[in-house]
N, C-alpha and C positions, 0 to 999 in steps of 0.2 A: 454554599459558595459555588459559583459556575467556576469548572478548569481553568478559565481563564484569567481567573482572581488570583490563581493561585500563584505566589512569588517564583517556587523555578519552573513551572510552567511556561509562564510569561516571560521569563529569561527565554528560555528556548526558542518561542517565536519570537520574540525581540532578536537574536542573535541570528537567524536564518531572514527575517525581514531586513536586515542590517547587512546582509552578505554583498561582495562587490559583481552585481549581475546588472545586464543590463533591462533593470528595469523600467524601462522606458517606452519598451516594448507591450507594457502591463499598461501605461497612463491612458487613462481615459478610458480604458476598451473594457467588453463585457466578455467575462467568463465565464461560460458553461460547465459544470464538473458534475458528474453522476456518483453516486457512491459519495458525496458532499455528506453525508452523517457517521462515515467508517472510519475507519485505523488512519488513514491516510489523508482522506478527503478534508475533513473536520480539521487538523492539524492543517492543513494548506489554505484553507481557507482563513484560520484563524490570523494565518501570515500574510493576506493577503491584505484582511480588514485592517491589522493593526499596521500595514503600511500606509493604508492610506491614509491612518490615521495622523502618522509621524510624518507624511513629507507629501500630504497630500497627491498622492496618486492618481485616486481620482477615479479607481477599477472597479467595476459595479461586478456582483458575484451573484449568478443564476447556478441554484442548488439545487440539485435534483435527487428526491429520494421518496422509499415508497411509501413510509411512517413519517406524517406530521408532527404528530404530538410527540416522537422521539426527539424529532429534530426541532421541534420548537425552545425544549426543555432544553433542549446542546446547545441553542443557538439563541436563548433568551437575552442573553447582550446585544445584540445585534439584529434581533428579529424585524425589529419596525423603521430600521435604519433605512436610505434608501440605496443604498449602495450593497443593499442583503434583499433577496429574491427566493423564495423558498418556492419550490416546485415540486407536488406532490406528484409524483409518474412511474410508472412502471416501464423500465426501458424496453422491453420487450414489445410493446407498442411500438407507432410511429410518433416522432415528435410534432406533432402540428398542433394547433390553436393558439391561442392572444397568447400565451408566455413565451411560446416558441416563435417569437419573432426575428431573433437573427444572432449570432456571437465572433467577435473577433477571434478568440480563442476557443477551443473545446478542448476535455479531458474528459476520459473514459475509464473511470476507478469503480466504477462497478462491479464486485463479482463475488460471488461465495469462496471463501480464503482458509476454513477451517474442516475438519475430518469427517465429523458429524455432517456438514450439510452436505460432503463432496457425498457422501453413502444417501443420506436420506432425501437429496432433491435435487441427483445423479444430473436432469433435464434440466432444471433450473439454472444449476450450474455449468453446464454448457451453451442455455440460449445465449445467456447475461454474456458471455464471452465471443460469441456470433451474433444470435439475432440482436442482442440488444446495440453490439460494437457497427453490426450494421446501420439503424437506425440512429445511432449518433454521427457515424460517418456521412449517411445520407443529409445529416442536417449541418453538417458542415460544410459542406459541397455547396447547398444551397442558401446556406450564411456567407460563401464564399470567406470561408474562417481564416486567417494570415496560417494558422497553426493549429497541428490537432497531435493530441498525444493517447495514445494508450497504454495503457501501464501491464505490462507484460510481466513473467516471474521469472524465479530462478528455475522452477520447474519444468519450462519447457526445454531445457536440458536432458534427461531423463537420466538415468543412472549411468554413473563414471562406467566409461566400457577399460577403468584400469590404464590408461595410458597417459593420464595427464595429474597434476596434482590441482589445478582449478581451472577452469572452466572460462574461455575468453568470449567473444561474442560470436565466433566462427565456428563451432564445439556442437555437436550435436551425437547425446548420448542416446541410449536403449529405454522404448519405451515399450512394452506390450501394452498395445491399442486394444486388443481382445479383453476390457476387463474396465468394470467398473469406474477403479479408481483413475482410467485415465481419461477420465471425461475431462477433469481440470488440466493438465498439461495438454492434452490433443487441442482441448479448443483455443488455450493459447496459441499454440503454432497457430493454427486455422483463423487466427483473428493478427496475429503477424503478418501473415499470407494477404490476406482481406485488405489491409490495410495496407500493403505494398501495391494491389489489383487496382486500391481508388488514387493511390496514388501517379500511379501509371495512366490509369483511364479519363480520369478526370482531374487530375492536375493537384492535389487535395497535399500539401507540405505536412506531413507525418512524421513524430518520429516516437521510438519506443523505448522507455525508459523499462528497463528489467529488474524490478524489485527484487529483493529475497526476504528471506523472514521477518518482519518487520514487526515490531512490538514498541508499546509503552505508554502511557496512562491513558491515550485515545482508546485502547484496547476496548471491545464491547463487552458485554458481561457474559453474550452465551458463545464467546468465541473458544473452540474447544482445542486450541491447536497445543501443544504439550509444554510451550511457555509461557500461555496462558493457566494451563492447569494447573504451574508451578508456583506462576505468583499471585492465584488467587489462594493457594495451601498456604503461601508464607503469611497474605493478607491478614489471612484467618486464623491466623497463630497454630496451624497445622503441619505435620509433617508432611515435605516434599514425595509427592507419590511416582515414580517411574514405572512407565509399565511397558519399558523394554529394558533391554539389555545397556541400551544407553550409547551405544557404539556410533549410532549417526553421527557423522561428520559433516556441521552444517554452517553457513556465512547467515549472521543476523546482524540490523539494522537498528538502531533506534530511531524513533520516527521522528526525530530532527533532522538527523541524517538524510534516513531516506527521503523528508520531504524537501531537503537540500538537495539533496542529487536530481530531484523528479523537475526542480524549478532550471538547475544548471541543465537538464535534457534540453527541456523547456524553450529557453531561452538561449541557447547558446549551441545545444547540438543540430549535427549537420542532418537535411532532411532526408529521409529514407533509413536514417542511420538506428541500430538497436547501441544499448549503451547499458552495460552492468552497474546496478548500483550496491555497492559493497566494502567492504574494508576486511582488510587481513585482520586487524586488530581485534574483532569480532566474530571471526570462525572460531567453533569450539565444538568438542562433543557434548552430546545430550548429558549423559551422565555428569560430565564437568560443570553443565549448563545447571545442573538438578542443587548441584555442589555447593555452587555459586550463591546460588538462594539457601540453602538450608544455611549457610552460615549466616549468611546478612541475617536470619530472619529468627537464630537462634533455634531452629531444628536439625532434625538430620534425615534423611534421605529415604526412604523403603521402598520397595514395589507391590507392582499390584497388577493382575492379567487384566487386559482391557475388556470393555464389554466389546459386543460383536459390533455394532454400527460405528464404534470408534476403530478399529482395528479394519473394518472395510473402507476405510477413509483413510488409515494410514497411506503416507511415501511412499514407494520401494527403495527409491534411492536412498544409498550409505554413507556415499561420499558427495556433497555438493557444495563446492564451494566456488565462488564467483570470482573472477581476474576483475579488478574494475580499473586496469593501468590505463583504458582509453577514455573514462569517465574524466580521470585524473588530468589525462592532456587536455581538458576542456578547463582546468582552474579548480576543479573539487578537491575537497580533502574531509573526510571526516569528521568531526569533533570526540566523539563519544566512543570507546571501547569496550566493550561488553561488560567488565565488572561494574564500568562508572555508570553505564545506561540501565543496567539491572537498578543500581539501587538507585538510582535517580528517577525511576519508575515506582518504586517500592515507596519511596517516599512521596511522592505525589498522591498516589493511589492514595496510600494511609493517611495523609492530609484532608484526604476528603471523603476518605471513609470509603473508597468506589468498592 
């Protein structure tokens, strides 16, 4: 069964394709998105196709990613469709030849998002966040795009310097740039920056939608971040492994959510503007988080010291949680609160066996 067969899967992009935006801004036009086979992308896209399926829309969707036969297999509904465009690329190139002929929209969800790859492919994970956010900017520029988005995190926050309890869009905490794991937040800022310079220079309508932890049955299989570790132990009928203390204090998303928030940026936030996507309802600690799932899944919780390349990809930050009160002024609301998105993840997954 493709995710998209699945009953509350399909509610979920039904119910975010069904939100009151102005989508009109979408009819007819062509949308470029990188990272079109991840956490994020694949779920946005899925809402993109089944609108136009319901109200004919009309938005052709140019997918870019660097595995075909991944994204064939994700995307076998819709593969031969011609409102579906699969673009095998490595963003870190430039974009030219016959695919890259022009886009009304562009999005930039490209980027390595878990611990393991932030340690093991430190470069990678920095170009995708620069050089690659350059060459999609560049081809924006020259699409003469109406709109381009990059999808920013919670992380370039860096650790609560203790004076606030979350985190607004003006907020800029301690980061030690001296050190490995800050290749993924520095290059956000640095691709914030970037993005503000084509904006300035070349006229280019940007704006930055700031994910936070985001999860749920889009999840990938080698994605190693500690809530992914979680619900593949419960998948597995295994006990929940913690391999901290559990004390992070973190704002997470269900990827309905966040791909609502990304479209309400989208379409409706003002340009230059950064915008937290988040919900109070959803912050929680790690160990809470761990909690959460041992019951749904009928285990219970233990630790376990991490290996060395997951521990050099860990956070620093303790406390990070996201304000999204000006998300909110734009018409956003959440649907999903962390216990309902846990197991309404749990169960999808185990429906298909992922």
């Amino acid at each position: 069964m493709n995710l998209i067969e699945n009953e509350l899967y399909r509610a979920d992009v039904s119910y975010v394709a069904a939100m009151p935006l102005p989508w009109e801004k979408l009819a007819g036009k062509t949308v470029l998105i990188s990272g079109a086979s991840g956490l994020i992308g694949s779920f946005f896209t899925d809402v993109l196709l089944f609108r136009n399926q319901k109200t004919n829309m009309d938005a052709r969707v140019l997918a870019i990613g660097r595995n075909e036969a991944a994204a064939k297999e994700r995307f076998s509904y819709c593969w031969n469709e011609p409102s579906f465009h699969f673009i095998a690329h490595d963003i870190n190139e430039p974009l030219t030849g016959e695919d890259f002929s022009e886009a009304d929209v562009v999005l930039h969800l490209a980027s390595n998002t878990h611990p393991v790859a932030y340690a093991k492919d430190p470069i990678g994970t920095i170009a995708a966040n620069i050089i690659g956010l350059k060459n999609m900017l560049d081809f924006a520029v020259k699409s003469r795009a109406a709109r381009f988005a990059f999808a920013s995190s919670n992380e370039i926050y860096g650790e609560n310097r203790g004076d606030t309890e979350t985190f607004d869009e003006g907020y800029c905490g301690y980061i030690d740039c001296n050190t490995l794991r800050a290749g993924y937040p520095e290059s956000k800022r640095c691709g914030e920056a970037l993005c503000q310079a084509y904006r300035s220079q070349c006229g280019l309508n940007v704006v930055l939608p700031r994910l936070t932890r985001s999860y749920g049955p889009t999840l990938r299989q080698s994605d190693t971040k500690a809530m992914s570790q979680f619900l593949r132990n419960a998948l597995q009928g295994e006990d929940i492994v913690l391999k901290s203390a559990g004390n992070q204090y973190y704002s997470y998303t269900y990827v309905a959510d966040a791909v609502s928030g990304l479209l309400t940026v989208l379409l409706c936030g003002k340009g230059g503007e950064a915008y937290n996507v988040a919900d109070a309802a959803s912050d929680i600690r790690l160990k809470d988080l761990a909690e959460i799932i041992a019951v749904y899944a009928g285990r219970k919780v233990i630790f376990e010291h991490p290996e060395a390349a997951e521990q050099a990809g860990y956070s620093r930050a303790t406390k990070a949680r996201l304000d999204s009160t000006k998300l909110q002024g734009l018409g956003w609301k959440a649907k999903y609160d962390i216990q309902t998105g846990v197991e309404r993840t749990l169960d999808i997954m185990k429906a298909l066996k992922l």
